[in-house]
DRENTORKOL-3810 file (N, C-alpha, C; in nm, 4 decimals):
REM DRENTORKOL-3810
@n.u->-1.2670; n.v->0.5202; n.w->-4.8414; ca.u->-1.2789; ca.v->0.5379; ca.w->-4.9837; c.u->-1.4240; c.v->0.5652; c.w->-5.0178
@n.u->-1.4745; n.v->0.6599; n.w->-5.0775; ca.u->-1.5731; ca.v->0.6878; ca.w->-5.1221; c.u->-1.5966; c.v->0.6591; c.w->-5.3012
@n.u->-1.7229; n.v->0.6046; n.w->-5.2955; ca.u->-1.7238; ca.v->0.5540; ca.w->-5.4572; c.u->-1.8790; c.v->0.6679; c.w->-5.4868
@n.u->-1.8445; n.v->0.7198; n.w->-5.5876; ca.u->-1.9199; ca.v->0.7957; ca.w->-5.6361; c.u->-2.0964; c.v->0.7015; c.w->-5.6830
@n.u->-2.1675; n.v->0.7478; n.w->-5.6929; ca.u->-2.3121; ca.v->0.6830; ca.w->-5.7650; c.u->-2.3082; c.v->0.6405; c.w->-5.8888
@n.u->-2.2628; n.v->0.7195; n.w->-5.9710; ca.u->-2.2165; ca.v->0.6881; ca.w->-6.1366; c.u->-2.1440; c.v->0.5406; c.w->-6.1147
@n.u->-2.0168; n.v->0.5347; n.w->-6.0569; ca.u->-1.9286; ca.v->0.4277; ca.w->-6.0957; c.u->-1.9925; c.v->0.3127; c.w->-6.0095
@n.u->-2.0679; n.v->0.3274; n.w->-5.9031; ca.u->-2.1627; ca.v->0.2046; ca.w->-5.8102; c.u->-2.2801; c.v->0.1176; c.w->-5.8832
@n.u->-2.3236; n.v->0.2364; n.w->-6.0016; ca.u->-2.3737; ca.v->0.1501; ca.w->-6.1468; c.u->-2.3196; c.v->0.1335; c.w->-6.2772
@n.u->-2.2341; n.v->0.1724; n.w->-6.2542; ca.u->-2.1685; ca.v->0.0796; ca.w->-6.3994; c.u->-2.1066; c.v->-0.0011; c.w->-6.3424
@n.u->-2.0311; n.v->-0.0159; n.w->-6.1824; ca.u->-2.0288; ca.v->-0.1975; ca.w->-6.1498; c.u->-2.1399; c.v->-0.2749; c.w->-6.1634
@n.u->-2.2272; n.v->-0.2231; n.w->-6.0920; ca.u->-2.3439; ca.v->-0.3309; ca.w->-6.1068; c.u->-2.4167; c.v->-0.3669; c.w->-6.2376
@n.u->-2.3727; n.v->-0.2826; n.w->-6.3573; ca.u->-2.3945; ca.v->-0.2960; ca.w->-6.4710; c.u->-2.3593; c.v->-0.4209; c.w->-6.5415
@n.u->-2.2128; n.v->-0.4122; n.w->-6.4965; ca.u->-2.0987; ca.v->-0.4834; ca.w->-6.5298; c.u->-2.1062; c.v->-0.6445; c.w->-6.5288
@n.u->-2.1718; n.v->-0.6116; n.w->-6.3648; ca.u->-2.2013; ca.v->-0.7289; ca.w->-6.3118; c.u->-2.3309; c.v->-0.8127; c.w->-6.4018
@n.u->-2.4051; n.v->-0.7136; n.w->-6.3650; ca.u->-2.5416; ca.v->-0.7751; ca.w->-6.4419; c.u->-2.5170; c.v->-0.8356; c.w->-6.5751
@n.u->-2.4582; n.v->-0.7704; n.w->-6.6507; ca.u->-2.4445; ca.v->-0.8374; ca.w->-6.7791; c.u->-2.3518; c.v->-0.9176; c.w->-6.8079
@n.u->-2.2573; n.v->-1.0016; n.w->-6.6944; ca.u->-2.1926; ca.v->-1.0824; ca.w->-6.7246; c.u->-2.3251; c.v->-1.1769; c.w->-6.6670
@n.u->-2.4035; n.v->-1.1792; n.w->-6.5954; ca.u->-2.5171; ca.v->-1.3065; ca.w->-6.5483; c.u->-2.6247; c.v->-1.3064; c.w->-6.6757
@n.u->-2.6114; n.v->-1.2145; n.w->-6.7691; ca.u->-2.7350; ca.v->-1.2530; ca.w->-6.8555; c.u->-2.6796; c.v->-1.3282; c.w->-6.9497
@n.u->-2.7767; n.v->-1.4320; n.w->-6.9862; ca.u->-2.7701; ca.v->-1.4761; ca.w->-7.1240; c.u->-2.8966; c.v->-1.5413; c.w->-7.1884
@n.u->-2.8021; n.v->-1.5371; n.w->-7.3113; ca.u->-2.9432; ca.v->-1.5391; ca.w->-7.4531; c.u->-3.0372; c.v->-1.6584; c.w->-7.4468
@n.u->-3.1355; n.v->-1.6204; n.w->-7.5307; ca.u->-3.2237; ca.v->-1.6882; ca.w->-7.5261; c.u->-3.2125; c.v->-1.8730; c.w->-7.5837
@n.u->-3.1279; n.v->-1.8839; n.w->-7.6604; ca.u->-3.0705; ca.v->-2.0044; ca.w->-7.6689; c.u->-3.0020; c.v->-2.1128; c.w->-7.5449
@n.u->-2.9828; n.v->-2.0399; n.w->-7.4747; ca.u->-2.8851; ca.v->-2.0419; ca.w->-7.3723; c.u->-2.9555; c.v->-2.1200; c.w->-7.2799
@n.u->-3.0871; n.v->-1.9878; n.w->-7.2722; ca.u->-3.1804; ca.v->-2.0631; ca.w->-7.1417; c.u->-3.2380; c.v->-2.1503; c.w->-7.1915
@n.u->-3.3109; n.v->-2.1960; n.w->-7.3222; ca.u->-3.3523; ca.v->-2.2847; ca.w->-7.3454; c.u->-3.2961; c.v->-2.4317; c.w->-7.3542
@n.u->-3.1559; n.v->-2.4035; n.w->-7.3678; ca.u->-3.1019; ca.v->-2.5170; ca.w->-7.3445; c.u->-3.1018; c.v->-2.5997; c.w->-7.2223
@n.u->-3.0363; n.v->-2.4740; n.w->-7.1023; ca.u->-3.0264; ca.v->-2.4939; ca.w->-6.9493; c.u->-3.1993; c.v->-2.5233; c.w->-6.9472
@n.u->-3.2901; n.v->-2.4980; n.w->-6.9822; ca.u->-3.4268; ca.v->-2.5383; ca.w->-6.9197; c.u->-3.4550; c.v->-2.6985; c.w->-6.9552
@n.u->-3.4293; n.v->-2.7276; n.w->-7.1310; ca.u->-3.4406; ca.v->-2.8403; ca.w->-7.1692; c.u->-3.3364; c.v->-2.9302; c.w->-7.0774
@n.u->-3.2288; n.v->-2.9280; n.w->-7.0317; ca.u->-3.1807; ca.v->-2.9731; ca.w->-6.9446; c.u->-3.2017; c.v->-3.0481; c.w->-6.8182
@n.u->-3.2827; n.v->-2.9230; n.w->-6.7436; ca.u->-3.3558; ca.v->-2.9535; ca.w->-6.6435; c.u->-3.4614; c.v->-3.0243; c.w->-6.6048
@n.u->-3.5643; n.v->-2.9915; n.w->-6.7452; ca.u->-3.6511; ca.v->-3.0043; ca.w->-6.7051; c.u->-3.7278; c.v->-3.1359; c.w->-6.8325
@n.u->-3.6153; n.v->-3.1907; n.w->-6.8889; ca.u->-3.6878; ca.v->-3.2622; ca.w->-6.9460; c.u->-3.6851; c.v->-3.3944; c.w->-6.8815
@n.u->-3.5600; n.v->-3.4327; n.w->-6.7757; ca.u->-3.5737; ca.v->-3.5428; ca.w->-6.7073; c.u->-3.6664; c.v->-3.4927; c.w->-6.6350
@n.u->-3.7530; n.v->-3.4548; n.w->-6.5515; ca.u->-3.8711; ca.v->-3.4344; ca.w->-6.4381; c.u->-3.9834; c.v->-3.4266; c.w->-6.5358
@n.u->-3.9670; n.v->-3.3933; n.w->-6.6879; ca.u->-4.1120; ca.v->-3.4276; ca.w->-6.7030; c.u->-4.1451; c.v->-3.5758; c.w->-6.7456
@n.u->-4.0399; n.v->-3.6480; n.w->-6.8191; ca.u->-4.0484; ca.v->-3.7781; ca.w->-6.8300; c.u->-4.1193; c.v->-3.8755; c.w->-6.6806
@n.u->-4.0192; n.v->-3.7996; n.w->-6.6138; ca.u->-4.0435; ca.v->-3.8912; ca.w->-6.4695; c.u->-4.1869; c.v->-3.8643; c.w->-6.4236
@n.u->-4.2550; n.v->-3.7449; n.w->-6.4657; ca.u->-4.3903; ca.v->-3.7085; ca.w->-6.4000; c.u->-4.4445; c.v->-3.8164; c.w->-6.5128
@n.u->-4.4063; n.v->-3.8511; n.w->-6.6660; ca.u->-4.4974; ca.v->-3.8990; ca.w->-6.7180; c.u->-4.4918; c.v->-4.0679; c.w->-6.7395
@n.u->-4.3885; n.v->-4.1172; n.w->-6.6382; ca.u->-4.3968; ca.v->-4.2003; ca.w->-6.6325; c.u->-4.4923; c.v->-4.2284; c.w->-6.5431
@n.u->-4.4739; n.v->-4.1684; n.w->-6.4059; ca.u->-4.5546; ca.v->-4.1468; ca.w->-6.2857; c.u->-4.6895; c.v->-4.1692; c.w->-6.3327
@n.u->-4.7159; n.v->-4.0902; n.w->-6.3892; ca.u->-4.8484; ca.v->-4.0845; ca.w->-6.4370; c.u->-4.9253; c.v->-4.1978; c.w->-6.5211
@n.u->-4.8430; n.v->-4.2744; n.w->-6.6062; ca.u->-4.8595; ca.v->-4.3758; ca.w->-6.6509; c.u->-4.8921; c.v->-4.4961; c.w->-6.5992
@n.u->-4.8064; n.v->-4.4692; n.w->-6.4939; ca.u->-4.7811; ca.v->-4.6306; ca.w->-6.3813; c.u->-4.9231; c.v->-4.5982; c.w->-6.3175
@n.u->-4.9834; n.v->-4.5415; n.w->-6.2913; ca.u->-5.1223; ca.v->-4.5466; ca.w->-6.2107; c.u->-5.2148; c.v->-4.5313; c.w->-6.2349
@n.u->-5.1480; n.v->-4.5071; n.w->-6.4145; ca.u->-5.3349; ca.v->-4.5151; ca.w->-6.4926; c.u->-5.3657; c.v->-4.6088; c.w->-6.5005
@n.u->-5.5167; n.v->-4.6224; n.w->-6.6342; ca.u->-5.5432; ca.v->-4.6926; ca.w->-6.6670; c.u->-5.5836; c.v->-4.6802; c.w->-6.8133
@n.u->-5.4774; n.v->-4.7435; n.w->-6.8839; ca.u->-5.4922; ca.v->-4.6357; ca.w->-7.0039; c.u->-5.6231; c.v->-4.7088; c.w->-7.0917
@n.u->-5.6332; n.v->-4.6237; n.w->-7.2242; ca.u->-5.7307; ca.v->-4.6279; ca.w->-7.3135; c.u->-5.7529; c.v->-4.5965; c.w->-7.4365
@n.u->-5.7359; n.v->-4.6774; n.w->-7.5318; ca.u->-5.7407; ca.v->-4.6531; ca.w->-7.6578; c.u->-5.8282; c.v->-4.5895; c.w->-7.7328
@n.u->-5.7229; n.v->-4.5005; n.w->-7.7774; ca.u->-5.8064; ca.v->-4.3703; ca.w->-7.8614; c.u->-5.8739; c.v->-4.3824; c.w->-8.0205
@n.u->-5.9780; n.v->-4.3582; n.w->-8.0232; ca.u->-6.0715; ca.v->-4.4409; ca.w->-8.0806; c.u->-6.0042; c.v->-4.3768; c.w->-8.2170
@n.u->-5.9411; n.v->-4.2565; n.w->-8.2813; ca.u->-5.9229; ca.v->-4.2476; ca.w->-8.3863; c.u->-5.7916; c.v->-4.3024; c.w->-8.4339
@n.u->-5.7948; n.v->-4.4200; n.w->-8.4057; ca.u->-5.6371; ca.v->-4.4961; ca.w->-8.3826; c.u->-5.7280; c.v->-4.6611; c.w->-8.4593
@n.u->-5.7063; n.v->-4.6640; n.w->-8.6231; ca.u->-5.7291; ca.v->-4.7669; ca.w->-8.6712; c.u->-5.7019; c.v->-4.9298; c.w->-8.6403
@n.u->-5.7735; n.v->-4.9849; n.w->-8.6619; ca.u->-5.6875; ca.v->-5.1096; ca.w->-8.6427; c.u->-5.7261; c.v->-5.2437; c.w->-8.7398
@n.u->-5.6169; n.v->-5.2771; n.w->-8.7646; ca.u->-5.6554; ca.v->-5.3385; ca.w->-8.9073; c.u->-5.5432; c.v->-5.4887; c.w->-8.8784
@n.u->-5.6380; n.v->-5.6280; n.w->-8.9115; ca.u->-5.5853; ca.v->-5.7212; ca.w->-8.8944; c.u->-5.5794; c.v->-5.8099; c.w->-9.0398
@n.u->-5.4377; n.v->-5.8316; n.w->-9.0710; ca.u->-5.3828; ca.v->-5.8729; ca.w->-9.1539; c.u->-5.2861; c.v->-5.9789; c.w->-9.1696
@n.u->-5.3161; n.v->-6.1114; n.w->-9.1900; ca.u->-5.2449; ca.v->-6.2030; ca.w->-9.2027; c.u->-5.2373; c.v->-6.2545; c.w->-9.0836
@n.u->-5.2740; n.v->-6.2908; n.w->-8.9748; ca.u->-5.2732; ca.v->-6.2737; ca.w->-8.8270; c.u->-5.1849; c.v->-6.1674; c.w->-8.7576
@n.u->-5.1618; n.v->-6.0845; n.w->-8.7858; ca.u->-5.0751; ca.v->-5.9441; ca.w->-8.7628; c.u->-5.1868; c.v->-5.8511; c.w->-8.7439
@n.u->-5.1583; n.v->-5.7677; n.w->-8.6341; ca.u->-5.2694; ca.v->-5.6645; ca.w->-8.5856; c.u->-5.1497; c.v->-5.5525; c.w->-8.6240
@n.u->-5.1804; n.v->-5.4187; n.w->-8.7066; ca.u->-5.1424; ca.v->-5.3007; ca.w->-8.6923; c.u->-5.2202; c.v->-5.2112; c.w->-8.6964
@n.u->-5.1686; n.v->-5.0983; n.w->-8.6298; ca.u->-5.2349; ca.v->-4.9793; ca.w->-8.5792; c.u->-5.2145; c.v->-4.8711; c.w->-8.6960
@n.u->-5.3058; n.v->-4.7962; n.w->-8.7384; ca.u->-5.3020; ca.v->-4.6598; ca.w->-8.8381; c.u->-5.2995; c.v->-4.5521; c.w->-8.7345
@n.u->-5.1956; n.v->-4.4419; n.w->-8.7471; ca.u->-5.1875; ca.v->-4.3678; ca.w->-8.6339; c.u->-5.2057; c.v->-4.2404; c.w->-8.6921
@n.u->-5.2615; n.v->-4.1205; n.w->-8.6704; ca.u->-5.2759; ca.v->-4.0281; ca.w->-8.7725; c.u->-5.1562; c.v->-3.9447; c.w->-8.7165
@n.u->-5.0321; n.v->-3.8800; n.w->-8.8321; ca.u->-4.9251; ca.v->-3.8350; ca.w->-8.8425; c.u->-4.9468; c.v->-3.6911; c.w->-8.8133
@n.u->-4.8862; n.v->-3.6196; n.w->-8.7268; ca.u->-4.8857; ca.v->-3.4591; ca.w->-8.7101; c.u->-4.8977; c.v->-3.3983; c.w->-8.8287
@n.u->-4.7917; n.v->-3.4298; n.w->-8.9266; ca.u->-4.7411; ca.v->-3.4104; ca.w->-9.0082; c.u->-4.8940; c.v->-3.3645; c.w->-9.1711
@n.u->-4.9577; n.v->-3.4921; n.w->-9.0919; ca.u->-5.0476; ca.v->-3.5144; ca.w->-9.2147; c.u->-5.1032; c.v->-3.5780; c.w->-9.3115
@n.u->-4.9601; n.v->-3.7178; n.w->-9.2669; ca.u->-4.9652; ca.v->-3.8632; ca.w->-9.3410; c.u->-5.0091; c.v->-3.9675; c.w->-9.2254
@n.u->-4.9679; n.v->-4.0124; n.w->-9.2732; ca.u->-5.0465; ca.v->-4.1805; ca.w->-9.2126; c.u->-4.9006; c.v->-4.2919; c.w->-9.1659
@n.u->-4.9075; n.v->-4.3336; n.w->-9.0544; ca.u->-4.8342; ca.v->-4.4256; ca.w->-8.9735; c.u->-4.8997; c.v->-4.5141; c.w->-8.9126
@n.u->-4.8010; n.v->-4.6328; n.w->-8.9641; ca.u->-4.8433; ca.v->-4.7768; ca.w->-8.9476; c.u->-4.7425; c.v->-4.8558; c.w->-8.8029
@n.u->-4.8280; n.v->-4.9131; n.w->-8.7304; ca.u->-4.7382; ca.v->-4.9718; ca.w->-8.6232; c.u->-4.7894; c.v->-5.1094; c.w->-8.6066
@n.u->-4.6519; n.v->-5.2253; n.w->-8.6633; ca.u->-4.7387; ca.v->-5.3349; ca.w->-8.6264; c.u->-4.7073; c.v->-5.4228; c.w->-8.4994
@n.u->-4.8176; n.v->-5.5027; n.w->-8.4502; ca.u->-4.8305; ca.v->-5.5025; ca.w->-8.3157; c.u->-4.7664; c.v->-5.6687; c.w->-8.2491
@n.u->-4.6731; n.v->-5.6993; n.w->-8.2533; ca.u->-4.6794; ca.v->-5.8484; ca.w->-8.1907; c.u->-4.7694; c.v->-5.9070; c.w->-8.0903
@n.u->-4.7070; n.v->-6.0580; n.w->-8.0263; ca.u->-4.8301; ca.v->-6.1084; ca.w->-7.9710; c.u->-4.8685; c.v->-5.9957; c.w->-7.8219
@n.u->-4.7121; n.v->-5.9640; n.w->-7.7577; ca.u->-4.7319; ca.v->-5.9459; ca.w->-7.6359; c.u->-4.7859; c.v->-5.7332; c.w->-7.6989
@n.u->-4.7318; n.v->-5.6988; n.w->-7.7961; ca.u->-4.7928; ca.v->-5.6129; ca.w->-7.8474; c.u->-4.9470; c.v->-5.6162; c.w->-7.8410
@n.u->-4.9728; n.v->-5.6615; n.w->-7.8926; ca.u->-5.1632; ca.v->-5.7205; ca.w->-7.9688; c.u->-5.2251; c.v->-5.7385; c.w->-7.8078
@n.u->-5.1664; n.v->-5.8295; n.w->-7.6893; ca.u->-5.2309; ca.v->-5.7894; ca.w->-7.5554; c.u->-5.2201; c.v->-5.7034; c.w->-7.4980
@n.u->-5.0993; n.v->-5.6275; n.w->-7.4963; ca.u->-5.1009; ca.v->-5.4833; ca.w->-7.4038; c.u->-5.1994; c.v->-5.4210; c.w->-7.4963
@n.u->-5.2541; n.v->-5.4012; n.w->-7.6235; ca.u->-5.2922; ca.v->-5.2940; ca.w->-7.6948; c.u->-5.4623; c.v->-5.3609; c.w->-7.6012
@n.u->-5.4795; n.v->-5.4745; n.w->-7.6296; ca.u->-5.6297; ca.v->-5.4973; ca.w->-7.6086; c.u->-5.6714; c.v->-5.4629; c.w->-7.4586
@n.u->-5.6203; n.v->-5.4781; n.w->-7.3848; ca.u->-5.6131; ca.v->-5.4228; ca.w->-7.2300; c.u->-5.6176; c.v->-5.2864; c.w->-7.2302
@n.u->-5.5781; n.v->-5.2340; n.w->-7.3421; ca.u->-5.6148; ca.v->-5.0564; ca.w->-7.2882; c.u->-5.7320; c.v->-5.0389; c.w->-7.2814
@n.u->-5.8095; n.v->-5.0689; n.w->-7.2581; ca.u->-6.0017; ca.v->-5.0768; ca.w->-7.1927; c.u->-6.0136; c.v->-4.9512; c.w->-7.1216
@n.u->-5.9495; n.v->-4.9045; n.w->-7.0407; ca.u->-6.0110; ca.v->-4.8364; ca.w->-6.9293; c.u->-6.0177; c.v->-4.9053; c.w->-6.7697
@n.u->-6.0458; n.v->-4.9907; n.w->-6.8104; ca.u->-6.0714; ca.v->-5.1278; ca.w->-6.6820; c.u->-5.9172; c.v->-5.1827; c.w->-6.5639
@n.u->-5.8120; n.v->-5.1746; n.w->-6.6892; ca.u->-5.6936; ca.v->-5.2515; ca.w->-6.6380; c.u->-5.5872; c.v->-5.1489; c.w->-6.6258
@n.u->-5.4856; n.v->-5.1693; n.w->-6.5172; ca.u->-5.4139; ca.v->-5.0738; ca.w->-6.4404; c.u->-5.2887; c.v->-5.1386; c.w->-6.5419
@n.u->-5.1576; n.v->-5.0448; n.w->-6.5138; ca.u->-5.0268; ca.v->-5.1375; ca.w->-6.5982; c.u->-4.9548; c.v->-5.2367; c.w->-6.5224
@n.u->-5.0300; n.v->-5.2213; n.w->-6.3734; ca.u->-4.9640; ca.v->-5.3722; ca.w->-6.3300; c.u->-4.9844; c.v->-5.4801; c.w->-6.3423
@n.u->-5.1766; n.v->-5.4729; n.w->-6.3838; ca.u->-5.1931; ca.v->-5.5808; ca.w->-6.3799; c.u->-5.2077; c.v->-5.6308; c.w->-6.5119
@n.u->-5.1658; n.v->-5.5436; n.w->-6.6675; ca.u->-5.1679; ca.v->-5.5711; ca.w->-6.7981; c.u->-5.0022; c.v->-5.6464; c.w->-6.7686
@n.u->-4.8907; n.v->-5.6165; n.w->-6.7033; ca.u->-4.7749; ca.v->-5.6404; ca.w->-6.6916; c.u->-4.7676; c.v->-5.7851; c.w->-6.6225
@n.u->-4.8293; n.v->-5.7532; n.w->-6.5233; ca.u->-4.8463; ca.v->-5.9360; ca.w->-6.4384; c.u->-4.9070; c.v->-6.0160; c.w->-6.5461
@n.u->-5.0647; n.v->-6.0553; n.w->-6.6223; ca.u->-5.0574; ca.v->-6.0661; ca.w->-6.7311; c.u->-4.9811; c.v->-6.1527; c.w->-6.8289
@n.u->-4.8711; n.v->-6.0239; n.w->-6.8569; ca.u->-4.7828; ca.v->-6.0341; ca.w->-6.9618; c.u->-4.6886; c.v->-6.1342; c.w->-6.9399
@n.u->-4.6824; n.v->-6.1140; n.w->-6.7687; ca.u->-4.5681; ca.v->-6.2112; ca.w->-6.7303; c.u->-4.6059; c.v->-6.3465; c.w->-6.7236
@n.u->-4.7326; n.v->-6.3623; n.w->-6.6741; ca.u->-4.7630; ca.v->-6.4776; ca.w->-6.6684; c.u->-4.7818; c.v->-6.5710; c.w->-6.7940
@n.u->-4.8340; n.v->-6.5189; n.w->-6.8580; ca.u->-4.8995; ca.v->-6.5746; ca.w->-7.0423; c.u->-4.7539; c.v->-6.5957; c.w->-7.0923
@n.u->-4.6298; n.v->-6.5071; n.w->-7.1168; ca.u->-4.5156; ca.v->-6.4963; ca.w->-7.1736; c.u->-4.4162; c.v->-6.6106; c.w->-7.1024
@n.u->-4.4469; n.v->-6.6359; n.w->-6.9560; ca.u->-4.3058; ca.v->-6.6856; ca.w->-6.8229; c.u->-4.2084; c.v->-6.5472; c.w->-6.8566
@n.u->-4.1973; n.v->-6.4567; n.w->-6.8235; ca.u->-4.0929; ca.v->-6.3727; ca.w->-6.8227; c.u->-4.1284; c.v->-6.3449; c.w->-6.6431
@n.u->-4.0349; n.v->-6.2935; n.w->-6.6313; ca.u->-3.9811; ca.v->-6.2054; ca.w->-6.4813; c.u->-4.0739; c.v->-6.1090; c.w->-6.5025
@n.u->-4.1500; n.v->-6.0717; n.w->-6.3774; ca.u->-4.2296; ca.v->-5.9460; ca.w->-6.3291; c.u->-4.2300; c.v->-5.8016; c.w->-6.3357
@n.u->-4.0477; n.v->-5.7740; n.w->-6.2962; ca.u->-4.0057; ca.v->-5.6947; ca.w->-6.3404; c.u->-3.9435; c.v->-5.6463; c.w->-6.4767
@n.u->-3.9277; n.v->-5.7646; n.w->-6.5377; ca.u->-3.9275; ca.v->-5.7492; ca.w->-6.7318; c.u->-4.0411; c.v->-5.7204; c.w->-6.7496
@n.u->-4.1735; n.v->-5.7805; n.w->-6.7634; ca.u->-4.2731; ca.v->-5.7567; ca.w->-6.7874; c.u->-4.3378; c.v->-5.6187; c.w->-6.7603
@n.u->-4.3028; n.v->-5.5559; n.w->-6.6582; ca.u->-4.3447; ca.v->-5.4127; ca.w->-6.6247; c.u->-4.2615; c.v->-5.3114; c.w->-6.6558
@n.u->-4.1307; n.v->-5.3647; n.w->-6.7115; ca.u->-4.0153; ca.v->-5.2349; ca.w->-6.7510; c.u->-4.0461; c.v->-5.2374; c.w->-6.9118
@n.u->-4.1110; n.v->-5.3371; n.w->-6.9816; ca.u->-4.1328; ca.v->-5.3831; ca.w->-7.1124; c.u->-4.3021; c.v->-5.3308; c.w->-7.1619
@n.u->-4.3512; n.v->-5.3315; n.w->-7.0734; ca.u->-4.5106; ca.v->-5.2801; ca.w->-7.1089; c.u->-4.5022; c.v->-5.1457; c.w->-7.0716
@n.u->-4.4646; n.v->-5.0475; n.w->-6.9929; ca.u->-4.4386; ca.v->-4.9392; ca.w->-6.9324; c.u->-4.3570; c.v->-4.8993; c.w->-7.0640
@n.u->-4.2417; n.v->-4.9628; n.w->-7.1367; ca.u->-4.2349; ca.v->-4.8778; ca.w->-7.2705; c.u->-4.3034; c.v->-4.8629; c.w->-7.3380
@n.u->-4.3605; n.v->-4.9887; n.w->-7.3760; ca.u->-4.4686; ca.v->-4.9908; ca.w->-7.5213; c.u->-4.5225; c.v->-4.9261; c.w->-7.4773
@n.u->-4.6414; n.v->-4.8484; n.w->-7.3244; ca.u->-4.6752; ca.v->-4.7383; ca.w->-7.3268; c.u->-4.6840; c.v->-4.6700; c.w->-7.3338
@n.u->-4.5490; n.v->-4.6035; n.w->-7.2898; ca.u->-4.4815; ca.v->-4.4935; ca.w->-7.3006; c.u->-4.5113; c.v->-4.4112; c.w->-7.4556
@n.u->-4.4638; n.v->-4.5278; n.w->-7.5513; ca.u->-4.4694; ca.v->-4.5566; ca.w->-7.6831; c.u->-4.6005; c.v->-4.5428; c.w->-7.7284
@n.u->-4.6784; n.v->-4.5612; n.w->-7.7142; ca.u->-4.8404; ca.v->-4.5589; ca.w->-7.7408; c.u->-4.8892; c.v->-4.4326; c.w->-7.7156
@n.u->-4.8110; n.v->-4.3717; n.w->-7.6020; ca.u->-4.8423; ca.v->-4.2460; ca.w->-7.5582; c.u->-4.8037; c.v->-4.1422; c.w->-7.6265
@n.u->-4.6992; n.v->-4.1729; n.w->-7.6552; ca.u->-4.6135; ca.v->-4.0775; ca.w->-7.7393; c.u->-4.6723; c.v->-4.0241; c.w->-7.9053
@n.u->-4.7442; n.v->-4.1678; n.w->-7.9428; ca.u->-4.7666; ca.v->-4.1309; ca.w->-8.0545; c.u->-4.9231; c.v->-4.1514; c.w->-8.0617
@n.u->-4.9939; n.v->-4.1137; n.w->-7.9519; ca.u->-5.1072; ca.v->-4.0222; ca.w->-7.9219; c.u->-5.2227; c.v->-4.1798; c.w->-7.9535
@n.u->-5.1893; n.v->-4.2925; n.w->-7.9177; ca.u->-5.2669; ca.v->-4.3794; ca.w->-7.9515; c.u->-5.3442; c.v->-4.4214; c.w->-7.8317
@n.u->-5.2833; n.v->-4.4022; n.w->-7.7049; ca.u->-5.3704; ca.v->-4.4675; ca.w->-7.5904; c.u->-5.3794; c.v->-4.2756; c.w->-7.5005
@n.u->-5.5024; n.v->-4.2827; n.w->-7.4065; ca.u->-5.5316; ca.v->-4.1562; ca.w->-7.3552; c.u->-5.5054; c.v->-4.2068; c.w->-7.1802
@n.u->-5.4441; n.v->-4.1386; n.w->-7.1653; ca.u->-5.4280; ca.v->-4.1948; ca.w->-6.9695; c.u->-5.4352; c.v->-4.0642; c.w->-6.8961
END
């Protein structure tokens, strides 16, 4: 059987454009992919810093309550207030102290489990990070 040149590309035409799709599409399949591996890089990255509080990150103590003024993307102003084990992870962001040993720490001063203490400070970091208050 002989297939002419004409009809050998409009299969492969055929073909091709059943594998494409829109730009919604891929962005989805990418957010997919790739948003668990960047979390995980930024956890990674977290666990072996040593983080550090970013100096345009207010802090204002009120009533024995420490909260943080966080400046808003947006343009407004956000308030985060800090509990006790809050108020020590925040003061440890020095530069100086790693998150294991702000977490050991935590565990010790609190009596919690080691591994609470480091799955619990590793958020609030996370958290700190997120909203651009500590630099690691």
């Amino acid at each position: 059987m002989k297939i002419s040149r004409r009809s050998l590309l409009a299969g492969c035409a055929g073909t091709l454009a059943g594998m494409l799709v829109t730009g919604p599409e891929i962005a989805a399949a990418t957010d997919k992919l790739a948003k668990p591996a960047v979390w995980k890089m930024e956890v990674e990255m977290l666990s072996v810093s040593m983080p550090v509080r970013n100096a345009s990150v207010g802090v204002v103590s009120a009533g024995g309550r420490t909260i943080l003024t966080l400046a808003d993307p947006a343009g407004g102003t956000r308030y985060m207030a800090l509990n006790d084990s809050g108020r020590m992870i925040w003061s440890r962001c020095d530069g100086r102290h790693t998150v294991k040993q702000i977490a050991d720490e935590i565990s010790r001063v609190f009596d919690i489990e080691s591994k609470q203490a480091y799955t619990d400070c590793m958020t609030f970091l996370f958290h700190l990070k997120k909203h651009n208050a500590i630099l690691v």
